[in-house]
Biopython code that builds the backbone (N, CA, C, O; Angstrom):
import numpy as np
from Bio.PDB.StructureBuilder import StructureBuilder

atoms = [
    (1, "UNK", "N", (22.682, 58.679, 73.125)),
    (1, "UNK", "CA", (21.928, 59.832, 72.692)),
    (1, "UNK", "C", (21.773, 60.833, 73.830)),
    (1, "UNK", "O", (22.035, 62.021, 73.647)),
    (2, "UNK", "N", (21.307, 60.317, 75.123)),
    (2, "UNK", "CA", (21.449, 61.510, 76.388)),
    (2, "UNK", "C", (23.034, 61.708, 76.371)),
    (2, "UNK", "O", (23.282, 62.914, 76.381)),
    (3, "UNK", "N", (24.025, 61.036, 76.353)),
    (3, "UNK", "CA", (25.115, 62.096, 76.584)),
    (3, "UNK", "C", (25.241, 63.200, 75.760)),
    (3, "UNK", "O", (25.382, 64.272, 76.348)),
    (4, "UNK", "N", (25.220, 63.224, 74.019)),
    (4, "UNK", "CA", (25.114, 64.027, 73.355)),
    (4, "UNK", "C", (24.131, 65.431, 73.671)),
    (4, "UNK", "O", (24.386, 66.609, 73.423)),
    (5, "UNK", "N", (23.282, 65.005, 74.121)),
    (5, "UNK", "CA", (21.582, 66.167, 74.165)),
    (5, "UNK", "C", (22.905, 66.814, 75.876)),
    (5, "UNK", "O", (23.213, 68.002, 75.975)),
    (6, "UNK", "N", (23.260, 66.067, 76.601)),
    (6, "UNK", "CA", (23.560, 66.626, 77.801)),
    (6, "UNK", "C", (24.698, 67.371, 77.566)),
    (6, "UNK", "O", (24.662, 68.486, 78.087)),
    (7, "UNK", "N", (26.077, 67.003, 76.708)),
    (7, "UNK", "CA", (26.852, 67.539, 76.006)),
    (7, "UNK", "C", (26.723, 68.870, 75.525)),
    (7, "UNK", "O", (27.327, 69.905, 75.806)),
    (8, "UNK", "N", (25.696, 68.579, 74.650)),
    (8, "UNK", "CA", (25.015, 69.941, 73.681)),
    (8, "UNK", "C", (24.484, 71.087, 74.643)),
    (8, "UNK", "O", (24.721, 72.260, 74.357)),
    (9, "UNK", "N", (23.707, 70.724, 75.878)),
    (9, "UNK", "CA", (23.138, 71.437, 76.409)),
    (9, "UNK", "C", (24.565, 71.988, 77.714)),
    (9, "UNK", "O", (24.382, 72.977, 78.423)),
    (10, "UNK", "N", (25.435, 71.431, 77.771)),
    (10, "UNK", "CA", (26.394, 72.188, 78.790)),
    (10, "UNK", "C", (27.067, 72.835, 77.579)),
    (10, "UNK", "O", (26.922, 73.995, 77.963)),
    (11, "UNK", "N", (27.518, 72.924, 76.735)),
    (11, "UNK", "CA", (27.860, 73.472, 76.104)),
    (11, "UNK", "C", (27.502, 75.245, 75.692)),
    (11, "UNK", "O", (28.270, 76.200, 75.576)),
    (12, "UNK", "N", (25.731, 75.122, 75.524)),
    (12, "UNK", "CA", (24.628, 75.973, 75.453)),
    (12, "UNK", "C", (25.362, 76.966, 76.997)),
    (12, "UNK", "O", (26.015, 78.010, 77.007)),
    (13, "UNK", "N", (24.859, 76.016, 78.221)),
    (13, "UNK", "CA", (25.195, 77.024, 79.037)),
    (13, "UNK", "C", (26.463, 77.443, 79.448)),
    (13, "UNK", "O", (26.523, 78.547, 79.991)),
    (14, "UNK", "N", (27.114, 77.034, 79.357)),
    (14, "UNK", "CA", (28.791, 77.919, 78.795)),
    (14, "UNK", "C", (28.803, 78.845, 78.231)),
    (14, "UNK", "O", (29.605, 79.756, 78.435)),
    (15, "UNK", "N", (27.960, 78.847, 77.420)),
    (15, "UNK", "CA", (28.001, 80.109, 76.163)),
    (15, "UNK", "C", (27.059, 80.957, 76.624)),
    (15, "UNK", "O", (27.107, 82.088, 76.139)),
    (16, "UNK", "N", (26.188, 80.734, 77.445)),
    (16, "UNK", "CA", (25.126, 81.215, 77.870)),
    (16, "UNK", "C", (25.627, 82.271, 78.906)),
    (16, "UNK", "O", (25.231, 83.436, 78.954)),
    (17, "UNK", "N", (26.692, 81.615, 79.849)),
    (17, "UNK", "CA", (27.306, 82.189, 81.550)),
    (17, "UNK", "C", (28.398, 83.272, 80.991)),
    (17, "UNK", "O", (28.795, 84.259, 81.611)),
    (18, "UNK", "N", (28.726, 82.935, 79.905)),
    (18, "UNK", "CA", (29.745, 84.088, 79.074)),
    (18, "UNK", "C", (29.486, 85.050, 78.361)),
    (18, "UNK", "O", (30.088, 86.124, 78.348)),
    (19, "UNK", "N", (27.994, 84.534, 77.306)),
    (19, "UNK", "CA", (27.740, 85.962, 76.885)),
    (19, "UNK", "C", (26.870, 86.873, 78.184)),
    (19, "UNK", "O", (26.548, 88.036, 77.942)),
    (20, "UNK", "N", (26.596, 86.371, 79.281)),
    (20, "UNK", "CA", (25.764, 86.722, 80.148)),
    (20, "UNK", "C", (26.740, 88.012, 81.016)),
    (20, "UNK", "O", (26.276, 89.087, 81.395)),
    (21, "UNK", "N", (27.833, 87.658, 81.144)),
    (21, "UNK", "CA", (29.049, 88.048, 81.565)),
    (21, "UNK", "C", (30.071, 89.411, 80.872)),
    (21, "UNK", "O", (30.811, 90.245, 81.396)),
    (22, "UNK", "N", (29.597, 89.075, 79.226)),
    (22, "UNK", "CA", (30.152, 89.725, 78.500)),
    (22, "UNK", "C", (29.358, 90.974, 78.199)),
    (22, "UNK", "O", (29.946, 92.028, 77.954)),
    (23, "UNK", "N", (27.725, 90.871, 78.214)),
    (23, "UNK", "CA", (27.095, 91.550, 78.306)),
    (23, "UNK", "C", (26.770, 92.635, 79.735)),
    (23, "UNK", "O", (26.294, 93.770, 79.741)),
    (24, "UNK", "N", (27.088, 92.050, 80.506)),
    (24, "UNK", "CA", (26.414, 93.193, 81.797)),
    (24, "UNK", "C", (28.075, 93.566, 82.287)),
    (24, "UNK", "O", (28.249, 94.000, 83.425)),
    (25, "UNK", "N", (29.303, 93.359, 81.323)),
    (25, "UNK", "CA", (30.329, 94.334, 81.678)),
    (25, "UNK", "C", (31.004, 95.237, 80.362)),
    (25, "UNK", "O", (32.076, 95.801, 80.145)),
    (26, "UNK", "N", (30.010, 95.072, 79.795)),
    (26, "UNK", "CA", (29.681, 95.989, 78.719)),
    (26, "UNK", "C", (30.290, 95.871, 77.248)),
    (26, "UNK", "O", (30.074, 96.506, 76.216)),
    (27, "UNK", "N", (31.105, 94.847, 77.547)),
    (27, "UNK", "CA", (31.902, 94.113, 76.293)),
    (27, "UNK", "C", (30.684, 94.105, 74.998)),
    (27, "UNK", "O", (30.593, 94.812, 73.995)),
    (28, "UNK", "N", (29.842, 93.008, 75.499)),
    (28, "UNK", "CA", (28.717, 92.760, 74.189)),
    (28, "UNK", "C", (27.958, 93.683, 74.202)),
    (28, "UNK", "O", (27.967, 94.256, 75.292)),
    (29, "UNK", "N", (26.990, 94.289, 73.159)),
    (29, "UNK", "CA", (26.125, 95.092, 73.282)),
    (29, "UNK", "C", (24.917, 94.733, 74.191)),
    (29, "UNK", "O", (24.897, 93.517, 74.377)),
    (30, "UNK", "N", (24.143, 95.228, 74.670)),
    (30, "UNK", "CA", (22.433, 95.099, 75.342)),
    (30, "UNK", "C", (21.635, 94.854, 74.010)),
    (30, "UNK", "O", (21.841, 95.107, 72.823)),
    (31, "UNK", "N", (20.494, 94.166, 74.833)),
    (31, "UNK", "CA", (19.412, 94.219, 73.568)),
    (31, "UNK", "C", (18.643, 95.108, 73.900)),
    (31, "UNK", "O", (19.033, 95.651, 74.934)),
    (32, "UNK", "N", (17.597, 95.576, 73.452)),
    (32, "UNK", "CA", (16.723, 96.364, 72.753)),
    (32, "UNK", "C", (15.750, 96.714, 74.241)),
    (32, "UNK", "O", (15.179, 95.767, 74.782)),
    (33, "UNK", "N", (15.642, 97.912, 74.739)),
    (33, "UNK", "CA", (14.727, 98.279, 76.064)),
    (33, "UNK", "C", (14.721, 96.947, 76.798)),
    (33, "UNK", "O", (15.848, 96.775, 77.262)),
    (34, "UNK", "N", (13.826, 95.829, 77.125)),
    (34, "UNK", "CA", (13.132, 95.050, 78.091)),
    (34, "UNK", "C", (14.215, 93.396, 77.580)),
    (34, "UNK", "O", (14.483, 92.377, 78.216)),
    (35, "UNK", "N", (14.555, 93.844, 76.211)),
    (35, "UNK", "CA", (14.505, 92.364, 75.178)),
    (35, "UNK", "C", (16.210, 91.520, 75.720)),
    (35, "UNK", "O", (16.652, 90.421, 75.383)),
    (36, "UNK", "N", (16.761, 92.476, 76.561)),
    (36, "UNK", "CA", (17.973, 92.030, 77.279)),
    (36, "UNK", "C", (18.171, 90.518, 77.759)),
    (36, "UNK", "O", (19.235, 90.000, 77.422)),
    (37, "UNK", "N", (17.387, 89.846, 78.412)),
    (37, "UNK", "CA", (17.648, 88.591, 78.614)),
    (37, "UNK", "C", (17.354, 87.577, 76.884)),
    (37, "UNK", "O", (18.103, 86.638, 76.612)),
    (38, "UNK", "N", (16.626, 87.836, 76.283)),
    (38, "UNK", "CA", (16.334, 87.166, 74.893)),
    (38, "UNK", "C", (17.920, 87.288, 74.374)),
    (38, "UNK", "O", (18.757, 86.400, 74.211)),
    (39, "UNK", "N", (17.980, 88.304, 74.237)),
    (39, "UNK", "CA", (19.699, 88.702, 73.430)),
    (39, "UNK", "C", (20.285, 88.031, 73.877)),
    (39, "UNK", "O", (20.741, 87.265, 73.028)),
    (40, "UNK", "N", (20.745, 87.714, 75.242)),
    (40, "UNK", "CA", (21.277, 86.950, 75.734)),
    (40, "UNK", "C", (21.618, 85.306, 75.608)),
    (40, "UNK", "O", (22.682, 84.700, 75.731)),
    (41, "UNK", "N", (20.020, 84.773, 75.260)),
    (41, "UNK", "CA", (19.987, 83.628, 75.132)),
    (41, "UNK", "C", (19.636, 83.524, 73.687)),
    (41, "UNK", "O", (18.832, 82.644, 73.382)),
    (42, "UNK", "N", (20.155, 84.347, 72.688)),
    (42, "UNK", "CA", (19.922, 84.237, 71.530)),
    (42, "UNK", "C", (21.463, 84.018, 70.721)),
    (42, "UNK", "O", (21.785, 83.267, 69.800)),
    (43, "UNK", "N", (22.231, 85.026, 71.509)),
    (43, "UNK", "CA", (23.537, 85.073, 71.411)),
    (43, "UNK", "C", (24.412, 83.772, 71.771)),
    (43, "UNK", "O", (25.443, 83.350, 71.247)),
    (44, "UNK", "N", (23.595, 83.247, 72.920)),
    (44, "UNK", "CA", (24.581, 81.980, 73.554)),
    (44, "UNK", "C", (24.304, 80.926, 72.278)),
    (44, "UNK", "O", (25.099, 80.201, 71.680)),
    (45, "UNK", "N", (22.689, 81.149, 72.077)),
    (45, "UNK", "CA", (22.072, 79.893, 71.028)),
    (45, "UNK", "C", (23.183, 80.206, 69.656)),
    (45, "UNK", "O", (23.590, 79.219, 69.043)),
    (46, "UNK", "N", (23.621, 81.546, 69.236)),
    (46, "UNK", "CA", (24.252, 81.467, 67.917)),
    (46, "UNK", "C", (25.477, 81.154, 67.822)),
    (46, "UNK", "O", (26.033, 81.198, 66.725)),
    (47, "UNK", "N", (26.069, 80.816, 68.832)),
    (47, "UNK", "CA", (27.257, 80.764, 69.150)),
    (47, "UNK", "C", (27.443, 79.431, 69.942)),
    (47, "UNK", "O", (28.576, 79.170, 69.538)),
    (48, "UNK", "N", (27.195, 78.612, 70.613)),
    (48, "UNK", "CA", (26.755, 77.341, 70.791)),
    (48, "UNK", "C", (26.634, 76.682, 69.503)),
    (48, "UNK", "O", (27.480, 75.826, 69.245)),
    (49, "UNK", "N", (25.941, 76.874, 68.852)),
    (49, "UNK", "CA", (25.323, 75.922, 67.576)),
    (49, "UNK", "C", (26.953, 75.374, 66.739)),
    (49, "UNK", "O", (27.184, 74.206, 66.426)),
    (50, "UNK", "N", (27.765, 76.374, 66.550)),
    (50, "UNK", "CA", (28.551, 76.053, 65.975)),
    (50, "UNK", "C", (30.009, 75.052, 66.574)),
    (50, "UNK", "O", (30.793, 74.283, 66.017)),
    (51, "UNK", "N", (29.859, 75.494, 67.800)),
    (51, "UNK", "CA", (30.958, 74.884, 68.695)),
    (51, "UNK", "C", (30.632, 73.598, 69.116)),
    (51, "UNK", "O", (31.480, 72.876, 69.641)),
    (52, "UNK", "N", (29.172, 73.150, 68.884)),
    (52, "UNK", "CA", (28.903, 72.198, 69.378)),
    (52, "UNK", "C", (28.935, 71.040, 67.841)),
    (52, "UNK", "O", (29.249, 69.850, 67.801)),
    (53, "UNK", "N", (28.523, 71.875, 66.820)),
    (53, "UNK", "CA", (28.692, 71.088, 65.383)),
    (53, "UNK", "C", (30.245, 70.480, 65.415)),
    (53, "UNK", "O", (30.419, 69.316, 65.056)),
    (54, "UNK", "N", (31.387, 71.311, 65.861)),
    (54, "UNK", "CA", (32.751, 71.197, 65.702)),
    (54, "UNK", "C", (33.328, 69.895, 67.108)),
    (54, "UNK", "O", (33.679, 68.720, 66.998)),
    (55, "UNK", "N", (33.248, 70.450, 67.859)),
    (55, "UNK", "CA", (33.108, 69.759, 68.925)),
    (55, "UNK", "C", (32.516, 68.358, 69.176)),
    (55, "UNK", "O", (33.103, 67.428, 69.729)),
    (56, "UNK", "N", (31.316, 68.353, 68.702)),
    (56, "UNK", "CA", (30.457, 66.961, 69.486)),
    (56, "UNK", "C", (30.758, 66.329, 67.543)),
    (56, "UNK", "O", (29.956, 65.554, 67.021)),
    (57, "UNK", "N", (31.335, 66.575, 67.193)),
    (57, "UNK", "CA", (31.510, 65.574, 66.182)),
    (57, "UNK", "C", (31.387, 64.559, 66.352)),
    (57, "UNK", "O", (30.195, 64.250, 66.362)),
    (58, "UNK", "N", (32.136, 63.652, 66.536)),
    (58, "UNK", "CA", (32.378, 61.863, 67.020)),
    (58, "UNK", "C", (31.377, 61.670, 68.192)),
    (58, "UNK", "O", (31.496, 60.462, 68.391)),
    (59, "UNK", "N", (30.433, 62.135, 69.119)),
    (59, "UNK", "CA", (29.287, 62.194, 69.954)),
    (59, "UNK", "C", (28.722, 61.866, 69.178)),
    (59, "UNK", "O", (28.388, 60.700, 68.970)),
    (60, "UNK", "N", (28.395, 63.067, 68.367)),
    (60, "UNK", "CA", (27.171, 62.988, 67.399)),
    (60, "UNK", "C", (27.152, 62.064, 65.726)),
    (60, "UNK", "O", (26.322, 62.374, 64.871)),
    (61, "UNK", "N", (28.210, 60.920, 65.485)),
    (61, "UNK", "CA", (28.326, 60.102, 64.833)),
    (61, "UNK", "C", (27.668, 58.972, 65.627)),
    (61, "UNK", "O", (26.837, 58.146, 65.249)),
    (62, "UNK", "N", (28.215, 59.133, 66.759)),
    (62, "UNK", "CA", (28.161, 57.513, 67.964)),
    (62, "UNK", "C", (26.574, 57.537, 68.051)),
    (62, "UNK", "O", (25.846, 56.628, 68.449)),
    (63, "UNK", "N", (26.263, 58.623, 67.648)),
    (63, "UNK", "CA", (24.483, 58.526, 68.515)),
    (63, "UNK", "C", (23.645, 58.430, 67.328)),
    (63, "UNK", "O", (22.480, 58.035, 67.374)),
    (64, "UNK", "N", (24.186, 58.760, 66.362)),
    (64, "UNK", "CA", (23.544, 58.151, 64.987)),
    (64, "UNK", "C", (23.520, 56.927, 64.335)),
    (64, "UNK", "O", (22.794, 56.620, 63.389)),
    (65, "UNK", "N", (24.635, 56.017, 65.078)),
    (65, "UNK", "CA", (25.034, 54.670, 64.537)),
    (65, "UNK", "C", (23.721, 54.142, 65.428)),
    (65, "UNK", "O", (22.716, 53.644, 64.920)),
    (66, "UNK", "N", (23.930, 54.351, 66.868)),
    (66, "UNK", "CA", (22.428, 53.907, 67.770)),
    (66, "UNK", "C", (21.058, 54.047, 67.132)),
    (66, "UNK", "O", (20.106, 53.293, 67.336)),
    (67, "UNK", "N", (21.081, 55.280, 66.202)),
    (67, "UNK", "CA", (19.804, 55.867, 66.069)),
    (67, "UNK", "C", (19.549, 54.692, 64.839)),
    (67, "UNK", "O", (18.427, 54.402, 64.421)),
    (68, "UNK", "N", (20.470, 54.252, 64.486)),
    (68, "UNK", "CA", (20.474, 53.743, 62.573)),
    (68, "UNK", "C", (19.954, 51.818, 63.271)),
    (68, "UNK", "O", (19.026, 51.093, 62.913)),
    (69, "UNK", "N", (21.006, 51.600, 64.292)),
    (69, "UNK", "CA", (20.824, 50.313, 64.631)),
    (69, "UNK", "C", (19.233, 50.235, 65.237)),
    (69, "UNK", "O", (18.460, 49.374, 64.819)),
    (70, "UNK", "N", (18.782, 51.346, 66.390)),
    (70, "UNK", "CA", (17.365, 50.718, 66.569)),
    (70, "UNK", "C", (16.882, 50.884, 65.826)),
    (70, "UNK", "O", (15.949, 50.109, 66.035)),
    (71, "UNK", "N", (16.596, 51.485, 64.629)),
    (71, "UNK", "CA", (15.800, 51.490, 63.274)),
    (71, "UNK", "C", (15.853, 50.695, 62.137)),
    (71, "UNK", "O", (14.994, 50.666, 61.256)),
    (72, "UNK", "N", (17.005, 49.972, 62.179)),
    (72, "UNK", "CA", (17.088, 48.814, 61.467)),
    (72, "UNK", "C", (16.506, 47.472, 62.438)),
    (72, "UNK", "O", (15.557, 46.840, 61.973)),
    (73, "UNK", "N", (17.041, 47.082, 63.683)),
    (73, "UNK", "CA", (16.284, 46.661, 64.798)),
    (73, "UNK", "C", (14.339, 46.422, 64.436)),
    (73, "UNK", "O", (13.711, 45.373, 64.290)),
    (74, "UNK", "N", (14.012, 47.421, 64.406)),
    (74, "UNK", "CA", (13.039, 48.037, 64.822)),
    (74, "UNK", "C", (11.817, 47.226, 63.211)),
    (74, "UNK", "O", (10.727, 46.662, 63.114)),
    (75, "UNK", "N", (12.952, 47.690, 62.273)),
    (75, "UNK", "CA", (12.500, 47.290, 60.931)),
    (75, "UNK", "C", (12.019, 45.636, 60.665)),
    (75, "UNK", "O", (10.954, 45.118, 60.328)),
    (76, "UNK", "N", (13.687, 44.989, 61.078)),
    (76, "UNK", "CA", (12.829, 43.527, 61.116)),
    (76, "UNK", "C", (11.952, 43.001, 61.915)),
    (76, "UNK", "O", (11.230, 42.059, 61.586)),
    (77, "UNK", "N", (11.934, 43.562, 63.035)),
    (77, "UNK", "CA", (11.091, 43.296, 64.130)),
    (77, "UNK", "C", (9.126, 43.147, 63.342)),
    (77, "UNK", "O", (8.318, 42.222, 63.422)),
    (78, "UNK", "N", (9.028, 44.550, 62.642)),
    (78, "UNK", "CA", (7.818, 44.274, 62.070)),
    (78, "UNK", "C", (7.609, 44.037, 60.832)),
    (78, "UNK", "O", (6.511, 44.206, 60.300)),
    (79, "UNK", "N", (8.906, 43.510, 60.084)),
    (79, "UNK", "CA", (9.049, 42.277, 59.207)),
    (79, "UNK", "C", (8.789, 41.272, 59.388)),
    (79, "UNK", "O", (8.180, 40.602, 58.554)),
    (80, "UNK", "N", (9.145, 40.843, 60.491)),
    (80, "UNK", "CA", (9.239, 39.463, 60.864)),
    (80, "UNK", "C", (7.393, 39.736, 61.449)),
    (80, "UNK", "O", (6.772, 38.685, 61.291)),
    (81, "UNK", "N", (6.891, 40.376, 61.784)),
    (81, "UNK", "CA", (5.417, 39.977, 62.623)),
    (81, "UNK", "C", (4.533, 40.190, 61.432)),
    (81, "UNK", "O", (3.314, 40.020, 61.458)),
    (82, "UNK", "N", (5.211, 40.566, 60.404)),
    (82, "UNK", "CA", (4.214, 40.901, 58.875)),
    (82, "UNK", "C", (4.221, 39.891, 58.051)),
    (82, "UNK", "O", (3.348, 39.619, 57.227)),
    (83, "UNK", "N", (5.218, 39.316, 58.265)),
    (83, "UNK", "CA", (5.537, 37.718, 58.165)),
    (83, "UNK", "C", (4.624, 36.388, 58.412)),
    (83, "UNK", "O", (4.115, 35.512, 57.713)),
    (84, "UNK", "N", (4.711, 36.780, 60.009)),
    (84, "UNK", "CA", (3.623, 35.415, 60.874)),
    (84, "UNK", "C", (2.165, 36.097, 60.276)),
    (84, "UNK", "O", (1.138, 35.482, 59.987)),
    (85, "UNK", "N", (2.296, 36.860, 60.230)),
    (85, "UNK", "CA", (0.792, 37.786, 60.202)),
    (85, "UNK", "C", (0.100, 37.037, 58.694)),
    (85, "UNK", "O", (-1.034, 36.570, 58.590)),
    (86, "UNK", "N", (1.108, 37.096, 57.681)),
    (86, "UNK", "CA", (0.369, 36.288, 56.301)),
    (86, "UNK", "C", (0.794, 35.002, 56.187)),
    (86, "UNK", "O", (0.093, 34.339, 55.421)),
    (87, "UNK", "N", (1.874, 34.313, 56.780)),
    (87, "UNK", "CA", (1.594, 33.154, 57.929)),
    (87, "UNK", "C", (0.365, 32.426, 58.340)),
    (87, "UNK", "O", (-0.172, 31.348, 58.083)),
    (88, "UNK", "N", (0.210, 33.165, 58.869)),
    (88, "UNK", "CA", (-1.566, 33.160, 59.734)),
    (88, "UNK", "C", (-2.607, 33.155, 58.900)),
    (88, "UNK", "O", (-3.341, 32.171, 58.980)),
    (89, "UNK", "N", (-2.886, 34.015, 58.090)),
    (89, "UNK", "CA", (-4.053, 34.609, 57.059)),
    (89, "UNK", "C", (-3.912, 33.252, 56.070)),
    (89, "UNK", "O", (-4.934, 32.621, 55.799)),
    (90, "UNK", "N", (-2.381, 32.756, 55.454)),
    (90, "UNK", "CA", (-2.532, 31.709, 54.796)),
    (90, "UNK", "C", (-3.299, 30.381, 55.259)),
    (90, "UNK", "O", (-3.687, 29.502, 54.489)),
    (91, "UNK", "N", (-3.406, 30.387, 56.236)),
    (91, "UNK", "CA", (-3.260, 28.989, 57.228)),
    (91, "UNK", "C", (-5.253, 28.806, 57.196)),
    (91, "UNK", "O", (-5.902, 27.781, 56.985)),
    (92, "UNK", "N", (-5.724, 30.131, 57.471)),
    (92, "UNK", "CA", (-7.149, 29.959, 58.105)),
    (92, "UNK", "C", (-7.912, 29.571, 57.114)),
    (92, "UNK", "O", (-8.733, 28.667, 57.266)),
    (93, "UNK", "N", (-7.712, 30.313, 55.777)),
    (93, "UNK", "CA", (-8.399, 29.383, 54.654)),
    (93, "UNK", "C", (-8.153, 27.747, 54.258)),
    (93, "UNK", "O", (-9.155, 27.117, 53.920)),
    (94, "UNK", "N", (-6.846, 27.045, 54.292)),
    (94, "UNK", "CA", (-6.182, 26.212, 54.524)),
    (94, "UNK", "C", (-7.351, 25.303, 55.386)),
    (94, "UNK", "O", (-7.998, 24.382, 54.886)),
    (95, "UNK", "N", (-7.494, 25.889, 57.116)),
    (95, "UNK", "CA", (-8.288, 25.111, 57.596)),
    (95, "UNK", "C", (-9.378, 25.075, 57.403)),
    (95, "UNK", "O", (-9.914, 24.022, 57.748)),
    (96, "UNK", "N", (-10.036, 25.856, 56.947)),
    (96, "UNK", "CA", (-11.773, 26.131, 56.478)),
    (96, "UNK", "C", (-11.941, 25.045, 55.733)),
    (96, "UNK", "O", (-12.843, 24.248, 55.991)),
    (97, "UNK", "N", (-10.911, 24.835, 54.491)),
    (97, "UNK", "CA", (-11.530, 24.047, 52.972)),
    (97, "UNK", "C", (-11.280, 22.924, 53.692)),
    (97, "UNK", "O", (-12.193, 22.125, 53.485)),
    (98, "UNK", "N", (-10.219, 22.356, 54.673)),
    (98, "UNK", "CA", (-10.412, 21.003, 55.641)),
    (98, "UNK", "C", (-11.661, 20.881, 56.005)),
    (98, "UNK", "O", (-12.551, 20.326, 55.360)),
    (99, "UNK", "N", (-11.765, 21.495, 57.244)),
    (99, "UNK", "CA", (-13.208, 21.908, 58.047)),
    (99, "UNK", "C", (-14.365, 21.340, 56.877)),
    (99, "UNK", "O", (-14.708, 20.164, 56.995)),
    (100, "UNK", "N", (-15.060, 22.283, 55.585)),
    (100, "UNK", "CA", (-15.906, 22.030, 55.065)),
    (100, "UNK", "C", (-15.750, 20.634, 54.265)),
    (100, "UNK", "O", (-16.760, 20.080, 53.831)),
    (101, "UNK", "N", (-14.315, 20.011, 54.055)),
    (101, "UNK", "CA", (-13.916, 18.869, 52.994)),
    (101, "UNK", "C", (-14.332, 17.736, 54.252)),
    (101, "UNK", "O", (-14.541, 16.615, 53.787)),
    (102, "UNK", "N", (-14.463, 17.816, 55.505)),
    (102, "UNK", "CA", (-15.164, 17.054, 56.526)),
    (102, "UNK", "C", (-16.120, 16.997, 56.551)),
    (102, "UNK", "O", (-16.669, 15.941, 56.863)),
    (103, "UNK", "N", (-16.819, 18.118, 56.230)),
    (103, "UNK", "CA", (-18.849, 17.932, 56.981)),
    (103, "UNK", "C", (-19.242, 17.591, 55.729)),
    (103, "UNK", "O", (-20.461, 17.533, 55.568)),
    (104, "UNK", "N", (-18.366, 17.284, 54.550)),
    (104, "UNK", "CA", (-19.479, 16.553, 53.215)),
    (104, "UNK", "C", (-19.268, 15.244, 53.854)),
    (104, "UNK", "O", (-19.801, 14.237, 53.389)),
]
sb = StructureBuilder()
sb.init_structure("model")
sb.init_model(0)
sb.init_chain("A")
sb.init_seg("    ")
for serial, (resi, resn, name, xyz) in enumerate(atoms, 1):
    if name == "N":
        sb.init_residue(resn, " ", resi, " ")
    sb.init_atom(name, np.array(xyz, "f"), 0.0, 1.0, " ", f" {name:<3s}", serial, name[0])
structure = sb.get_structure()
């Protein structure tokens, strides 16, 4: 999952160092009076998003199979303790009606 997020994010700034590039040699347009750096990183963000959908394909399968396994993982884990848990709860009445089937 960090290679993907680290993937995604060099990717971002690639797109970021180019429209940055493309913009202050006059290729891309400027944004709006002050709003110049936003444009910038708005442009890299719209343009990133897609290269990285195309691109990190098979990344972003591999990190979902992880995401699916600790969550299935994760699932029996408090299956299994929901388990001992009425396990347990069965057991204490169990010993009580002993307990009191003694002190008659």
């Amino acid at each position: 999952m960090l290679r993907y997020t680290l993937m995604r994010l060099g990717i971002f700034v690639g797109c970021l160092v180019v429209v940055w590039g493309l913009v202050h040699a006059g290729v891309a347009p400027r944004g709006l009076g002050d709003s110049n750096g936003m444009w910038i990183v708005m442009l890299a963000l719209v343009i990133s998003a897609p290269i990285s959908f195309v691109v990190l394909r098979k990344e972003r399968d591999r990190a979902s199979v992880q995401i699916v396994q600790r969550v299935d993982r994760v699932k029996s884990n408090l299956e299994a303790n929901r388990s001992q848990e009425d396990d347990a709860a069965d057991e204490v009445p169990q010993a009580q009606a002993q307990a009191q089937g003694h002190a008659s």
